[in-house]
C-alpha positions in Angstrom: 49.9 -40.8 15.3 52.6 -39.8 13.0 52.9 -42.0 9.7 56.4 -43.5 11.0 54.6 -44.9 13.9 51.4 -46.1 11.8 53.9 -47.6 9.5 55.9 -49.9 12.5 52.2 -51.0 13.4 50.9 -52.1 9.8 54.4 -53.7 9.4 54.2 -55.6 12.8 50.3 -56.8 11.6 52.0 -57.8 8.1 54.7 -59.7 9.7 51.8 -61.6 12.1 49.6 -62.4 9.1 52.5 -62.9 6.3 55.7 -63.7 7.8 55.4 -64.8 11.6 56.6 -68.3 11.8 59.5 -69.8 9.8 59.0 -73.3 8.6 61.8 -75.6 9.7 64.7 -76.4 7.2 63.7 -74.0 4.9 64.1 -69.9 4.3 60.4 -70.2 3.6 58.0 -68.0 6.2 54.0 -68.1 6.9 52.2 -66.5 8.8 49.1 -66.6 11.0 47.0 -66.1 7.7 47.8 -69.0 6.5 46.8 -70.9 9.9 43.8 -69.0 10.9 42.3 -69.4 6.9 42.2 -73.1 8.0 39.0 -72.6 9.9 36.3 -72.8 7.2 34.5 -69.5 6.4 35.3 -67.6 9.4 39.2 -67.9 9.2 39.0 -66.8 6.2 36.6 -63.6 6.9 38.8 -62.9 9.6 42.3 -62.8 7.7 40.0 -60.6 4.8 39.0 -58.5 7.3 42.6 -57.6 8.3 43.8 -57.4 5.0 40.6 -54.9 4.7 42.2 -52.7 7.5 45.4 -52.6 6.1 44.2 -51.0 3.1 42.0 -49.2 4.5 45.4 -47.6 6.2 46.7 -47.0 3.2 44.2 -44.5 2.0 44.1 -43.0 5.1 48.4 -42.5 4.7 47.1 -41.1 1.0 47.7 -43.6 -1.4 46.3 -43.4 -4.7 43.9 -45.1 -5.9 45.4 -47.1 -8.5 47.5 -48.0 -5.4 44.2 -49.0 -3.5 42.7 -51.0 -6.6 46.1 -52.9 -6.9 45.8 -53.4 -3.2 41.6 -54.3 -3.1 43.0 -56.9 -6.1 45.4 -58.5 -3.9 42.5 -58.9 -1.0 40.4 -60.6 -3.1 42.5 -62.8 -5.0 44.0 -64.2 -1.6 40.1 -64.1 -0.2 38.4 -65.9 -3.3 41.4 -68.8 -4.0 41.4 -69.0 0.0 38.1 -70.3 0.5 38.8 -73.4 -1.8 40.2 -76.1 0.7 43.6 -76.9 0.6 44.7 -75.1 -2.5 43.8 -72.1 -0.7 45.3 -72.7 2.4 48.5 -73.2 0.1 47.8 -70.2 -2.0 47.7 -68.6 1.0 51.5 -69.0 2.4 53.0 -68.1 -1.0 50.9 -65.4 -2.3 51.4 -62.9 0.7 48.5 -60.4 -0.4 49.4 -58.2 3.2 53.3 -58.0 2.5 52.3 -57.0 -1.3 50.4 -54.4 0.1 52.4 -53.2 2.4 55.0 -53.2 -0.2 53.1 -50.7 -2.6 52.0 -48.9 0.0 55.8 -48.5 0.9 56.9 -47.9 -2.6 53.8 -45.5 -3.0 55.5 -43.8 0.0 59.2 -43.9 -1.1 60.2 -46.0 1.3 62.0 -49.1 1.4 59.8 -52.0 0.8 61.0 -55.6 2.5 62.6 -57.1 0.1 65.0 -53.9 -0.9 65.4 -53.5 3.4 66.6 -56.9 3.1 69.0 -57.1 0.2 70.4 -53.4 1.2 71.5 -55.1 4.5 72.9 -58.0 3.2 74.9 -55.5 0.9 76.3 -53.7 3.4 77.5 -56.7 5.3 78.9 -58.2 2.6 80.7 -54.3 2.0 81.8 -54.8 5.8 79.4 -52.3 7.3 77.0 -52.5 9.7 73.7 -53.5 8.6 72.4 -50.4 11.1 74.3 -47.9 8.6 71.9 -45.4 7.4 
């Protein structure tokens, strides 16, 4: 599998677990992490364990490890304030551990992390060009 193609398929797990579902009235998004971590202990094994896979992609795409540390930080932080009840489950729909990841991986990579895919698109709209411009 090429590294574009592993790259669509982390991002469409990130999206699931991070960004899936907007909340209503708000620009705020959350995703199934936040949800499935409401099922004590094994929600919250389950979400680690993805997160676990998504770094684990990241070494195999060769990032660094200083890359893999910051990512293996992000895991556990999100894993240990996850299990407390409520807090974490809170924690859990701001912190984003998977899109941070996915984000270093990205800028590990040189490409274009969310955010910056985001506010380059808005630019070029607001410049009057199409937001598929390359």
């Amino acid at each position: 599998m090429d590294l574009d193609a592993r790259l669509a398929r982390m991002e469409r797990l990130v999206r699931w677990l991070d960004d899936e579902m907007k909340i209503p009235g708000t620009e705020h998004r959350v995703g199934w992490d936040a949800v499935i971590g409401l099922a004590p202990g094994v929600g919250d094994l389950a979400t680690a364990a993805l997160s676990v896979y998504v770094v684990n992609e990241a070494r195999a795409l060769g990032a660094s490890k200083v890359v893999i540390g910051q990512m293996l930080w992000n895991v556990a932080l999100d894993s240990l304030v996850g299990i407390v009840p409520v807090l974490g489950d809170l924690f859990d729909t701001t912190f984003k551990a998977n899109r941070r990841n996915m984000n270093l991986l990205k800028a590990h990579l040189g490409r274009a992390t969310e955010k910056e895919t985001v506010v380059e698109t808005t630019a070029r709209r607001q410049e009057g060009g199409s937001s598929r411009d390359g």
